[in-house]
Each structure stands twice: as C-alpha cells, then as structure tokens.
VEXDREN-249583 format. One record per residue (C-alpha): x, y, z; residue number from 1; residue in one letter. Coordinates in Angstrom, 2 decimals, m for minus. Each point is the difference from the previous one (the first is absolute). Layout:
! VEXDREN-249583
NODE         u         v         w     n   res
NODE         X         Y         Z   NUM     A
...
***
This chain:
! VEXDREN-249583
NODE         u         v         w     n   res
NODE    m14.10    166.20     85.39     1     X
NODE     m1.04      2.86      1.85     2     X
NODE      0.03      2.51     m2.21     3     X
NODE     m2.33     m2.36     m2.81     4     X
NODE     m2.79      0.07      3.11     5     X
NODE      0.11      3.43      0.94     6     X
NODE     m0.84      0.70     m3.84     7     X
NODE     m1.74     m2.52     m1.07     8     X
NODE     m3.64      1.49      0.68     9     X
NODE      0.78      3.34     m2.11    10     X
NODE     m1.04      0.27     m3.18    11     X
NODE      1.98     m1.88     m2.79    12     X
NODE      1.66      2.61     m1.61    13     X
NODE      1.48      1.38      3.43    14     X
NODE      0.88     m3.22      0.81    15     X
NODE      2.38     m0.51     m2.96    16     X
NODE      1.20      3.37      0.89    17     X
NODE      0.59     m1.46      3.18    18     X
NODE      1.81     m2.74     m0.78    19     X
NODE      1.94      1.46     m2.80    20     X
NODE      1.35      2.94      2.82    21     X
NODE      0.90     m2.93      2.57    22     X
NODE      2.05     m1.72     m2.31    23     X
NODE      2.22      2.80     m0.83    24     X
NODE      0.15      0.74      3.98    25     X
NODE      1.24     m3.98      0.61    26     X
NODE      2.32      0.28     m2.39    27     X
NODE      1.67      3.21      1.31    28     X
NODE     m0.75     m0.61      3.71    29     X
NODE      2.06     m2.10      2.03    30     X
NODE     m2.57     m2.25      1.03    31     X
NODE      1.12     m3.33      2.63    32     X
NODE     m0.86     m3.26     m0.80    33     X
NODE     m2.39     m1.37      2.49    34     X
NODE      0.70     m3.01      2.18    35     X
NODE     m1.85     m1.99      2.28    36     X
NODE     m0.23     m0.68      3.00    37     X
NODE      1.21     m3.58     m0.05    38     X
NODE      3.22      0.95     m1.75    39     X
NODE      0.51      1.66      3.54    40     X
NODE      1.77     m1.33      3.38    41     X
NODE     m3.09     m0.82      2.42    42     X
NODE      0.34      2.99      2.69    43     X
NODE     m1.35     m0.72      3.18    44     X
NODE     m1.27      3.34      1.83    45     X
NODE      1.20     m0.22      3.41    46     X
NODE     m2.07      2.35      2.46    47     X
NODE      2.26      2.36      1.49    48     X
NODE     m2.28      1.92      1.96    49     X
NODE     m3.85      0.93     m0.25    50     X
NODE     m2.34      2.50      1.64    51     X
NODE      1.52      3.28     m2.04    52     X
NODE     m2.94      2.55     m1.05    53     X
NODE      0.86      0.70     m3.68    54     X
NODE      3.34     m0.37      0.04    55     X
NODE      2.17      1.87     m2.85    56     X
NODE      3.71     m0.43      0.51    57     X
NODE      2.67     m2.45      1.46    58     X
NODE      3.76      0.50      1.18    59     X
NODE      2.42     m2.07      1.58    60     X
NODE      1.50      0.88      2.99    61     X
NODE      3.81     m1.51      0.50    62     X
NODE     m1.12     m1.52      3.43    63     X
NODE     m2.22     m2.60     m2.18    64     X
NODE     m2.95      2.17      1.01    65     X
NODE     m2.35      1.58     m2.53    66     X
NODE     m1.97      3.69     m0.23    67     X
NODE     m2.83      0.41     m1.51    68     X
NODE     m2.77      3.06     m1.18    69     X
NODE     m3.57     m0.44      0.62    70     X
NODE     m2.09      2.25     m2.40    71     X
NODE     m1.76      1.34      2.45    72     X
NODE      3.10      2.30      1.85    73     X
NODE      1.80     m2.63      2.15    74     X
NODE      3.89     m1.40     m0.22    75     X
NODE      0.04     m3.49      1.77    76     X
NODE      3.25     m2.13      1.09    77     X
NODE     m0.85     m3.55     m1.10    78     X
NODE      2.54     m2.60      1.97    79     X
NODE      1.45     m2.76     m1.93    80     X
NODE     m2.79     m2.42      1.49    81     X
NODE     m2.95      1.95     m1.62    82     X
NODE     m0.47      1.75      3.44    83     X
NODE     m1.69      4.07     m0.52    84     X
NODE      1.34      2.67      2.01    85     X
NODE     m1.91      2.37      1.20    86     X
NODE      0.31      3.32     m2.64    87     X
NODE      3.32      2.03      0.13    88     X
NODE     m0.18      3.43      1.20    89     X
NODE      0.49      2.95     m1.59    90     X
NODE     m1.58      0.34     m3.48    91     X
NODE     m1.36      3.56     m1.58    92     X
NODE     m3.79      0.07     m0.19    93     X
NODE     m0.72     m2.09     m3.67    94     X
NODE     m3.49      0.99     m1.50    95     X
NODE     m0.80     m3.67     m0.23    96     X
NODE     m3.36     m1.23     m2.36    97     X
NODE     m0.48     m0.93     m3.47    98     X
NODE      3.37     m1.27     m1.27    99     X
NODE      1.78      2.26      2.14   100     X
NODE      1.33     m0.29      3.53   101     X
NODE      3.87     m1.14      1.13   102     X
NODE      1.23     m1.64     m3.30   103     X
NODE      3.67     m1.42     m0.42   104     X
NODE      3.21     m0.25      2.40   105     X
NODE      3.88     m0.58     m0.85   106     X
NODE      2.66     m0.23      1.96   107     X
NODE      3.01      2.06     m0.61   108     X
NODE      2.72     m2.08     m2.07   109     X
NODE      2.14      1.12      3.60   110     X
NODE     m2.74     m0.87      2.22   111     X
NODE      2.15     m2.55      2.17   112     X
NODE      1.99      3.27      0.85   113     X
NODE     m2.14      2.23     m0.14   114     X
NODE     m3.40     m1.11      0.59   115     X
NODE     m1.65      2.68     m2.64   116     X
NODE     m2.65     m1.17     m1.85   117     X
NODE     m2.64      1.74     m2.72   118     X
NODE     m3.64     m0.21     m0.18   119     X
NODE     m2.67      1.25     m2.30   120     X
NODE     m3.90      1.07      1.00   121     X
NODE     m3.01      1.32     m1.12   122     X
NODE      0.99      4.12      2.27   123     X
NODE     m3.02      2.06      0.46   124     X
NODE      0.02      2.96     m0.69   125     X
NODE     m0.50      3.29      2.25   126     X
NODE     m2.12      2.94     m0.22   127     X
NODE     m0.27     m0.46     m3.97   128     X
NODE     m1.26     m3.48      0.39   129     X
NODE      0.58     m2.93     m2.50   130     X
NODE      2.91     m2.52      0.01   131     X
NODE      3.16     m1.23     m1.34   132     X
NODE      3.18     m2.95     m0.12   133     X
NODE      2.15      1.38      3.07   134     X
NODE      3.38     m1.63      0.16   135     X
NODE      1.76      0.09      3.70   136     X
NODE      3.13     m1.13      1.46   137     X
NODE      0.31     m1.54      3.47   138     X
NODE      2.42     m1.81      2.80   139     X
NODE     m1.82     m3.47      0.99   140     X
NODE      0.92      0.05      3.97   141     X
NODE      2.28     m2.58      1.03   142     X
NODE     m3.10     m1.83      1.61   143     X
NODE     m1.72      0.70     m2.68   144     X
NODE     m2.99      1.03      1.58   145     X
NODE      0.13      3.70     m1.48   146     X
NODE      0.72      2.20     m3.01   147     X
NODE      2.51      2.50      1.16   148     X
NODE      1.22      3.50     m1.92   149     X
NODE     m2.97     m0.36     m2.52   150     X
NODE      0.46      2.60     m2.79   151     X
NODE     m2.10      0.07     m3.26   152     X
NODE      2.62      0.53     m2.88   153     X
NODE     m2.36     m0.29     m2.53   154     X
NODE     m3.27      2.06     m1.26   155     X
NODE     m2.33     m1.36     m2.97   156     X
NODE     m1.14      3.65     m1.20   157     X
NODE     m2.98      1.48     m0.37   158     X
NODE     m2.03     m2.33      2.59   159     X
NODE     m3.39     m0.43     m1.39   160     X
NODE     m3.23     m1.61      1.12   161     X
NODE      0.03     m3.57     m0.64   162     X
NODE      0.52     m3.32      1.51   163     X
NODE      1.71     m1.66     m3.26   164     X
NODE      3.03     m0.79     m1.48   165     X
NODE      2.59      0.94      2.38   166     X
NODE      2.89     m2.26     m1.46   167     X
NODE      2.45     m0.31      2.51   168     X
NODE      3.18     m2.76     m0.41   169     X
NODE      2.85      0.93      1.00   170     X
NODE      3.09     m0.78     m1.45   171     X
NODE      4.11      0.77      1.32   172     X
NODE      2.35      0.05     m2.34   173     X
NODE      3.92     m1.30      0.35   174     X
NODE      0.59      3.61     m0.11   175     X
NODE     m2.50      0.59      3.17   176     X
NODE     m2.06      2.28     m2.40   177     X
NODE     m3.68     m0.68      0.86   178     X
NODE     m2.58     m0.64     m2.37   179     X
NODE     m3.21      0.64      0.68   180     X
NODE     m3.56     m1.17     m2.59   181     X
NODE     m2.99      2.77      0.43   182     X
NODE     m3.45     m1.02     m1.75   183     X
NODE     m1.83      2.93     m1.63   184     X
NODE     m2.93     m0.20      2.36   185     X
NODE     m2.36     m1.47     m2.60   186     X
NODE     m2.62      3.30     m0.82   187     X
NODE      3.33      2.05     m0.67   188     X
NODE      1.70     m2.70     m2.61   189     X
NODE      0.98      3.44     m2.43   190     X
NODE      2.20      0.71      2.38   191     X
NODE      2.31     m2.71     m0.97   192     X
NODE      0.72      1.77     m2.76   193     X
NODE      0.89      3.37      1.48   194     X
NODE      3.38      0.29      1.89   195     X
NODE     m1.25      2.63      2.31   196     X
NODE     m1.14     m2.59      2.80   197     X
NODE      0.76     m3.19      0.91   198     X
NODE     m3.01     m2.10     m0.83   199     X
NODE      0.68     m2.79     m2.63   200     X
NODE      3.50      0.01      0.96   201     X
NODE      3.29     m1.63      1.32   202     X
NODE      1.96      2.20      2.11   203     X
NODE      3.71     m0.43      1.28   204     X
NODE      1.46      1.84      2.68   205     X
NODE      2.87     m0.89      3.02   206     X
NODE     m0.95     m1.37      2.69   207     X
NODE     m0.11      3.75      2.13   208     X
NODE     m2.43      0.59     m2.67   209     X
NODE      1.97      2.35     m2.48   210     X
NODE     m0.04     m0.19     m3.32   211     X
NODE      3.16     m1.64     m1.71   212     X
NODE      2.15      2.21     m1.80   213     X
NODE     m0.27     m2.31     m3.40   214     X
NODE     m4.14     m0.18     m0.08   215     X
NODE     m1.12      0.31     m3.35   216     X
NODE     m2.10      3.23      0.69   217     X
NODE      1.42      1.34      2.70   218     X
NODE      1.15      3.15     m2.28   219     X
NODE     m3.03      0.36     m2.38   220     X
NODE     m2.17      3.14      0.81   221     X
NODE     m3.47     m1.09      1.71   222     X
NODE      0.59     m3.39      0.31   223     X
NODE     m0.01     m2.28      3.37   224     X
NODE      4.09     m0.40      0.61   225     X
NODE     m1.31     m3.24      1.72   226     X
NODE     m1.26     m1.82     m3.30   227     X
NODE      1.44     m2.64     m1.61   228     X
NODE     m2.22     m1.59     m2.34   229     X
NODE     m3.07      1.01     m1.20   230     X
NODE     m3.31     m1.64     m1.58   231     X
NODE     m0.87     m2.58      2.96   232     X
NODE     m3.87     m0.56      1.32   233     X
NODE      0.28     m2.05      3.23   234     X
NODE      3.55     m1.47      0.43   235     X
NODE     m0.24     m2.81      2.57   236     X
NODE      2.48     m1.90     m0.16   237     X
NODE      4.34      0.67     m0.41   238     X
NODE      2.60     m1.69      0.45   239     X
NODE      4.19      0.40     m0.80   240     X
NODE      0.68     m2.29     m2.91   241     X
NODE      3.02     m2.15     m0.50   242     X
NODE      1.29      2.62     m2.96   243     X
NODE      0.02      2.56      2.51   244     X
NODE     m3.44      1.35     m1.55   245     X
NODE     m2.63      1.30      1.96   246     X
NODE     m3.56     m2.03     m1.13   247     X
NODE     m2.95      1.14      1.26   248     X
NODE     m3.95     m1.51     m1.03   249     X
NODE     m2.92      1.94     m0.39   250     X
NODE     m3.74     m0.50      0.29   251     X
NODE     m1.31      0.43     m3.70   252     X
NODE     m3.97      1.15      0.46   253     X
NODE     m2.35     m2.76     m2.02   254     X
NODE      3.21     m2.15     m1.07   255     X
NODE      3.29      1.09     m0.82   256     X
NODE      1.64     m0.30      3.40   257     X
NODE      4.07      0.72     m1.12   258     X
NODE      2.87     m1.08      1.29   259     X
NODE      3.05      3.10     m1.11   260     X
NODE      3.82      0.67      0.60   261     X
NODE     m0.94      3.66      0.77   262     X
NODE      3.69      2.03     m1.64   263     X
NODE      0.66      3.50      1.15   264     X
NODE     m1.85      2.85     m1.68   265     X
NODE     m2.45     m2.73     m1.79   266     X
NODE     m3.90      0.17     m0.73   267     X
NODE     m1.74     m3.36      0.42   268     X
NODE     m3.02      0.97     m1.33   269     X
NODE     m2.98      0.35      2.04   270     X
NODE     m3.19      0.73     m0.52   271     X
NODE      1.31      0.91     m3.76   272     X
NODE      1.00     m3.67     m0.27   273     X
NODE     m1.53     m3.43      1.21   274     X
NODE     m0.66     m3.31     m0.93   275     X
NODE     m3.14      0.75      2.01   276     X
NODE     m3.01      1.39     m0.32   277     X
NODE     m2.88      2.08      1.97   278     X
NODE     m1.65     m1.96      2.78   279     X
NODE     m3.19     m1.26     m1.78   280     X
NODE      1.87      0.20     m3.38   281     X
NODE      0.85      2.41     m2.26   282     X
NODE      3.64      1.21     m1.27   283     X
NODE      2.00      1.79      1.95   284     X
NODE      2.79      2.83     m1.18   285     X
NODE      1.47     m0.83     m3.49   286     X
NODE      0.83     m3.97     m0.01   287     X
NODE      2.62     m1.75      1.20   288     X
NODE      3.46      2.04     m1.41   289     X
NODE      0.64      3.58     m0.59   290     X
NODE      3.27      1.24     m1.47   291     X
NODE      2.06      1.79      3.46   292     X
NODE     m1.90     m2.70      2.35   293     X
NODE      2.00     m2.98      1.49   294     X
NODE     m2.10     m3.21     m1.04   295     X
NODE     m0.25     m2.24      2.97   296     X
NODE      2.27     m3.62      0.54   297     X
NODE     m2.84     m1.61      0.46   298     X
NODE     m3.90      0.33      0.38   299     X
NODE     m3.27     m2.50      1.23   300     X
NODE     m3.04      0.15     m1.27   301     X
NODE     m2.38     m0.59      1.65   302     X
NODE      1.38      1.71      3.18   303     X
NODE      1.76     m1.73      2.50   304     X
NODE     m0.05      2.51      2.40   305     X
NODE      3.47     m0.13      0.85   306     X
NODE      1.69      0.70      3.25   307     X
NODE      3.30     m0.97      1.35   308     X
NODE      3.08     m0.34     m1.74   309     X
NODE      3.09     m2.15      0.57   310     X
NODE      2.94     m1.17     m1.79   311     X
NODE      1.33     m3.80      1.23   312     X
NODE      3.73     m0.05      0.57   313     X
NODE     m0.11     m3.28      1.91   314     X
NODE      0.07     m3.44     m1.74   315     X
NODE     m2.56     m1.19      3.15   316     X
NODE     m2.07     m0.97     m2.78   317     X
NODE      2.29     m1.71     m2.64   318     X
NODE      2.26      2.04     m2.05   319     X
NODE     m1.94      0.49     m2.55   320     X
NODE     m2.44      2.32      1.80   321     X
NODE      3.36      1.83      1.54   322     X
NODE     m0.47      3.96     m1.91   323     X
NODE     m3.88     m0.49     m0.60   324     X
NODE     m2.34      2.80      0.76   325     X
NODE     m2.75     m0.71      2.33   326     X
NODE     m3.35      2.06      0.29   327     X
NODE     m2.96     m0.02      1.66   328     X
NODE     m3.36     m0.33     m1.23   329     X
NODE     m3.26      1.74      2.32   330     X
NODE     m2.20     m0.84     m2.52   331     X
NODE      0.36     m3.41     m0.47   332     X
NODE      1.58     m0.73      2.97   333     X
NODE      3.25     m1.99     m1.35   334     X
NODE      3.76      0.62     m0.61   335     X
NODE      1.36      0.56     m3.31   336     X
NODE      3.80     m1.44     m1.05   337     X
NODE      1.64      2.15     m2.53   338     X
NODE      2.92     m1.23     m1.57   339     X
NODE      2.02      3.19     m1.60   340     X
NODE      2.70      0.44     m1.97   341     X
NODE      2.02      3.00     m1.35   342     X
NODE     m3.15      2.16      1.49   343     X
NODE     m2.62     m2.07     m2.00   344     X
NODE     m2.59     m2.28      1.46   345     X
NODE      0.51     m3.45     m1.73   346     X
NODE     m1.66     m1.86      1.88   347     X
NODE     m3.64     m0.54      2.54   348     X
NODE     m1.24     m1.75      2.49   349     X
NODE     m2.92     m0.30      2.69   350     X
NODE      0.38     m1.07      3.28   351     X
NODE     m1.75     m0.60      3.14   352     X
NODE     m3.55     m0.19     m2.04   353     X
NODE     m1.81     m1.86      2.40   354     X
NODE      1.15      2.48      2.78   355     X
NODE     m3.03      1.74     m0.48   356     X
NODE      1.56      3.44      2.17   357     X
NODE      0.70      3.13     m1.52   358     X
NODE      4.11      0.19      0.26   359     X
NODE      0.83      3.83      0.40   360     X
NODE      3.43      0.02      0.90   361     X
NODE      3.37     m2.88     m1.03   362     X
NODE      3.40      0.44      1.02   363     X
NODE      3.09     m2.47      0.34   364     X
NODE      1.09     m0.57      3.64   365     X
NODE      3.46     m0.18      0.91   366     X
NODE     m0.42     m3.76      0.54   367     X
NODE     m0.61     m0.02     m3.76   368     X
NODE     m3.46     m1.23      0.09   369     X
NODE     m3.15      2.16     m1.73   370     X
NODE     m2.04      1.81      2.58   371     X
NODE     m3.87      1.41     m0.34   372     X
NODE     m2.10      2.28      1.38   373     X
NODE     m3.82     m0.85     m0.45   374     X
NODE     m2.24      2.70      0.26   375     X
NODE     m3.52     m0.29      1.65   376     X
NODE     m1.04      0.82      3.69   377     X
NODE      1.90     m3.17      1.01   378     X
NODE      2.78      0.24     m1.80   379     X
NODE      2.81     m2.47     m0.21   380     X
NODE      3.73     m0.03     m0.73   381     X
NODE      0.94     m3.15     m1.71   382     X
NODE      3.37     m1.57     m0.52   383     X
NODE      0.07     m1.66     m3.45   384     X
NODE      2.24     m3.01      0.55   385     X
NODE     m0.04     m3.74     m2.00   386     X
NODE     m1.73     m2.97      1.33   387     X
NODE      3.68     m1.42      1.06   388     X
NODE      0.52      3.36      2.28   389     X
NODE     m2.72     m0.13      2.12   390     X
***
C-alpha cells in the first residue's frame, strides 16, 4: 500500500497517526478498486504518424485527416497515412518554453459547415511582459493550409512571469458554451482562491467570447464574470461526460493529482486542500477536506501526472469498456481505464505499461477506436486497436 511506505520511516507514534487518519479517509473517499492489466483486452498501438516535436493535442478532421499542436507554436495537418504537412499558416505569436507554447485544438461541434475551430496557447504578453492561457477562434481554409479570421476570445488575467501551469483543454458544450481550464501559474497558487483573476480556474464563455448570461459570477462585485469553478492547480485534462457533466483532472503537486465534476459557483480546494504534499515533503494547506470545498471524485497518489481525458462511447473494445473514462499518464507513461458510475470511480486499470512513452493527450476518433498523442521530440500518434484489427 502506498500510503503504509510513504510512512513507514516516521517515527512510530506518527505513524499510527498516520494510519489511523487514512483509514477514516478510505472509508469516506470513493476510492476504485484496482485491476490489472491482464483483466484487460490486449491493445495493440498502431503508429499513426511519428516525427511530431512535443506534441499536445489531437482532432479529427471529417475528411479522415487529423490536426495536431506541437508545443513548440506549430498546427500540422497529419493525412490519414501518417503523412506531416508542412505547418498551417496563420497562428498569433505563442511565447513557447517551459510547459508553455501552442497547447490544445477543437473543432467547432459545426465545423463541417463552418470550418471554426478553437485553440488554446501559452500568449505573451506586451509591454508589461509575462504570460497567460489565450483562447482564439479561427476558420481552417478549405485547403487547409491556413488559419483564417483568427481572433483571441479569451484572456487568462493578470499575465505573470512564468512558464508553468497554463491548463488549457478545451471543452464545447451541447449548448455551444465553451469551457475553457486555466492553471494558476504555479508561484501564484493563492490566487485560486481569489475570484479577482482567473488563475486556478474554469472559465465559460460563447464561442465570440462573451460571457453567458447564466455564469455563476457574472453579477458578483469584483469577481471575473468568466469563472466557473474555482480551487483548481493545473487542470490538464477535460472532457464532456455521458451525464452531461463537465470532468476535468488536475495535476496534484507531490501526489494528489484529482480528477473533479467542476459545478457552477464551486471551490475545489486548492492549495487549502490536497491529498498532496510540498515537493520534498511536508504538508501542504489544511488536509484533505474543508467544510465549503468540493472533495475530489477521485485522487492518485503517488502522482500520475495526468494529461488527456476521454470518455469511450464506442463498444470498439467490447461493451463493457463502452462509458469508461480514459486518461493519460506522463509520468509513467501508460493509459489508465476508469470505469464510472453515477459520477464515482468504481473501478481501475493500467494500460499500455510496457509502452514506456509519456501519453499527453487521448481522444476517441470517429472510427471509434482510442487515439494518443506521445509527447517527446519525436512524438507519435498511435491508434489503439486489438490484435484482430490490425
């Protein structure tokens, strides 16, 4: 057990302490029952495409063709036969370095019509300096070679100086709303707390980039009209559930990396709580709960470092796995099958161990078959299929 090893060296009283606390948190928390990896299907990662320099997001163009962020500030076309176009034209400068740089990309949910599409990046800033999330809108041109009528909709305010914890999924709701997952740049985590900027934060606006008439806070006095959740550290990862929910995951800092079903108008916590701690140890705000803070679905510990986030609709894989939440691990470099139910995790496994590739982005194609982004300077997009499908 985890837990009985990260204690284990500390002195005995603490350590009853210890294990006294944790068994009061397992009994409240809704904690999955691990699996492993042989109760799984054997997925066979199918290479896609390879030669992509850190790439971050994935999304499906209805020609069969795919497009695809690099970190680094370039928006590639990647044909259906793994061949790289040359980058597409027309992006705003992105302050790329550090975690930062051109993040994710979504098509609009009329994108067949219309060929909009939204992206999220790392925007410098000007005279002032500093950085923040910048969410723009664009037309893909019909030879999609160029990003046409490129407006940024979207602000993270203040911009600060720092190359960490941007955030930035993007997520469209039914109703078209956008939403939109900030990181509180890491040195500023108190701001999470504080409603008069947007670090730590979910936003939601339209997709012109005004703020929707029923946001939470768009009529209290000082606060962001943009925000709507509160409490988040590094959110990398959202997706739009099956129960019409929002989820989003969050890097946790030394352990405790979340995974939440931010509501309107809630506070999820951070840095007053965590099932983390300091980096080197140490505890960190006031424990895991706090009376007026949303305790999370589900939490790892030790960190997986989680990125990506993607519901399975498809029963590609057996219907068993059809409603399962999939997320990536950078850390450990695998895929992790969650199996929910009613908005609680019941259920864990680990796949892709032997990969041995940090996975930073998985979505569901419309062919119904898993997709991931690998991130390194030869990055890959993989098709997860079964032995049979190849």
């Amino acid at each position: 057990m985890k837990y009985k090893e990260k204690w284990a060296p500390r002195q005995s009283g603490k350590a009853l302490k210890a294990i006294f606390v944790i068994a009061n948190l397992t009994a409240c928390a809704l904690w999955a029952v691990p699996a492993h990896a042989a109760d799984a299907p054997s997925l066979t990662p199918v290479t896609v495409a390879t030669g992509l320099q850190h790439p971050w997001a994935v999304a499906f163009l209805p020609d069969g063709r795919f497009l695809v962020t690099e970190r680094p500030g370039r928006l590639r076309v990647v044909s259906a036969d793994g061949r790289l176009g040359a980058p597409v034209a027309g992006l705003p400068r992105v302050a790329a370095g550090g975690q930062g740089g051109l993040l994710d990309v979504a098509l609009d949910a009329d994108f067949a019509r219309n060929r909009s599409l939204y992206f999220c990046f790392a925007e410098p800033g000007g005279e002032g300096g500093g950085n923040s999330t910048a969410l723009a809108r664009a037309t893909l041109s019909q030879d999609a070679s160029t990003l046409q009528d490129v407006k940024v909709i979207f602000r993270q305010q203040p911009k600060v100086a720092s190359n960490l914890h941007f955030g930035c999924r993007i997520v469209q709701a039914p109703d078209g709303n956008l939403f939109l997952t900030l990181g509180e740049r890491y040195h500023r985590k108190d701001d999470a707390q504080t409603l008069d900027n947007h670090h730590g934060k979910v936003v939601r606006i339209r997709p012109d980039g005004s703020v929707p008439p029923d946001n939470p806070l768009r009529q209290r006095p000082g606060a962001q009209p943009e925000i709507w959740s509160w409490g988040h550290r590094n959110p990398q990862g959202a997706a739009w559930g099956p129960d019409a929910r929002l989820w989003v995951h969050e890097h946790g800092p030394q352990g405790g990396d979340e995974i939440n079903r931010p509501e309107a108008g809630r506070n999820y916590g951070w840095p007053v709580i965590t099932h983390g701690e300091n980096y080197g140890g140490g505890k960190l705000g006031e424990g895991p709960a706090k009376a007026g803070m949303e305790p999370p679905l589900h939490y790892w510990v030790p960190s997986i470092a989680p990125s990506g986030m993607a519901f399975l609709t498809s029963e590609r894989y057996g219907p068993d796995w059809r409603g399962s939440l999939f997320v990536g691990s950078l850390k450990f470099g695998r895929l992790h099958r969650l199996e929910v139910q009613g908005g609680r995790v019941l259920r864990e496994e680990r796949l892709l161990e032997d990969l041995g590739e940090r996975i930073r982005d998985v979505r569901q194609g419309p062919d119904g078959w898993l997709y991931v982004l690998t991130d390194s300077p030869q990055g890959r997009l993989l098709r997860l299929t079964l032995p049979a499908a190849r």
